[in-house]
N, C-alpha and C positions, 0 to 999 in steps of 0.2 A: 709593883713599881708605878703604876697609873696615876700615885697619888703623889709623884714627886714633881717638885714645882723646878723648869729649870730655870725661871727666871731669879733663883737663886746664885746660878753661876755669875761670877764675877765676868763679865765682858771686856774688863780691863785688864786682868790676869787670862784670860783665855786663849789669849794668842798665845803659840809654840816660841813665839822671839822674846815675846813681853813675859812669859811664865821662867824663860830661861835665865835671864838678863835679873831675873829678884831672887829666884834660887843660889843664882853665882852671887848676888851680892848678901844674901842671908848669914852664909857664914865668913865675912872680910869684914874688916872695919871699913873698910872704902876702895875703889876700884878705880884706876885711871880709863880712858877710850879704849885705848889698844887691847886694854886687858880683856874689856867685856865683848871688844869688836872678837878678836882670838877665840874668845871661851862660846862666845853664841855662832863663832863661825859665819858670819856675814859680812856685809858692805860698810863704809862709814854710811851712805847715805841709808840705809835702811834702818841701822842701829839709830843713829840718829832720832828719826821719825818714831820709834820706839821708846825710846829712852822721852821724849819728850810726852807723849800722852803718860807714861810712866811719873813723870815730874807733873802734868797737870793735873794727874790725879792724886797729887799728895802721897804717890807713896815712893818716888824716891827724889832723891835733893840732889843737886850739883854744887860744886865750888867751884870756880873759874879764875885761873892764872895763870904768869907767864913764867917760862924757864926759860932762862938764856935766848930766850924774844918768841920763846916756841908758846904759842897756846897751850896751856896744861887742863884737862876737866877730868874732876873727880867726883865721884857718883856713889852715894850711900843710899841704902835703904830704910827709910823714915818707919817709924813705931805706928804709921797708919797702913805702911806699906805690908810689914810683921804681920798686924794682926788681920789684915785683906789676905794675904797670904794662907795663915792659918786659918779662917773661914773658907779659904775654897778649900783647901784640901778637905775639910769638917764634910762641906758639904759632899764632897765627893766621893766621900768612906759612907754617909749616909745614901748617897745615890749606890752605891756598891754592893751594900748593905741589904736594899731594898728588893734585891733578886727574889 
């Protein structure tokens, strides 16, 4: 196992909030606030703070609107978000692997 490099882990996906938050949205075609605040079990303000390194690193998108005067934000996970996804786990099976 000596010869595994972990600067392969994704730093963006490695957090437990931010690995949650792409999982829940992997299998949805889109996800409102409340849904992803529920399903990760945390704060608005934390999820928040989450969801946005999430969006700066291009791997998930917002849409922003109102219903009935209420702020509405929906949150899908981009095809860069996918395949960031699918490389960590890769590398993870490979870090597993290497016992």
């Amino acid at each position: 196992m000596s010869d595994f490099d972990y600067q392969q882990i994704d730093d963006v996906l490695h957090s437990r909030i931010r690995l949650t938050i792409v999982a829940a949205l992997i299998g949805v075609e889109g996800a409102d606030f409340t849904f992803l605040r529920d399903k990760v079990k945390t704060t608005d303000g934390n999820l928040s703070i989450h969801l946005k390194k999430l969006e700066d690193a291009g791997y998930v998108s917002s849409k922003k609107r109102f219903v009935d005067r209420k702020p509405l934000s929906t949150y899908k996970i981009t095809e860069k978000g996918r395949r960031a996804l699918e490389h960590y786990v890769d590398t993870l099976e490979k870090l597993l692997k290497k016992k």
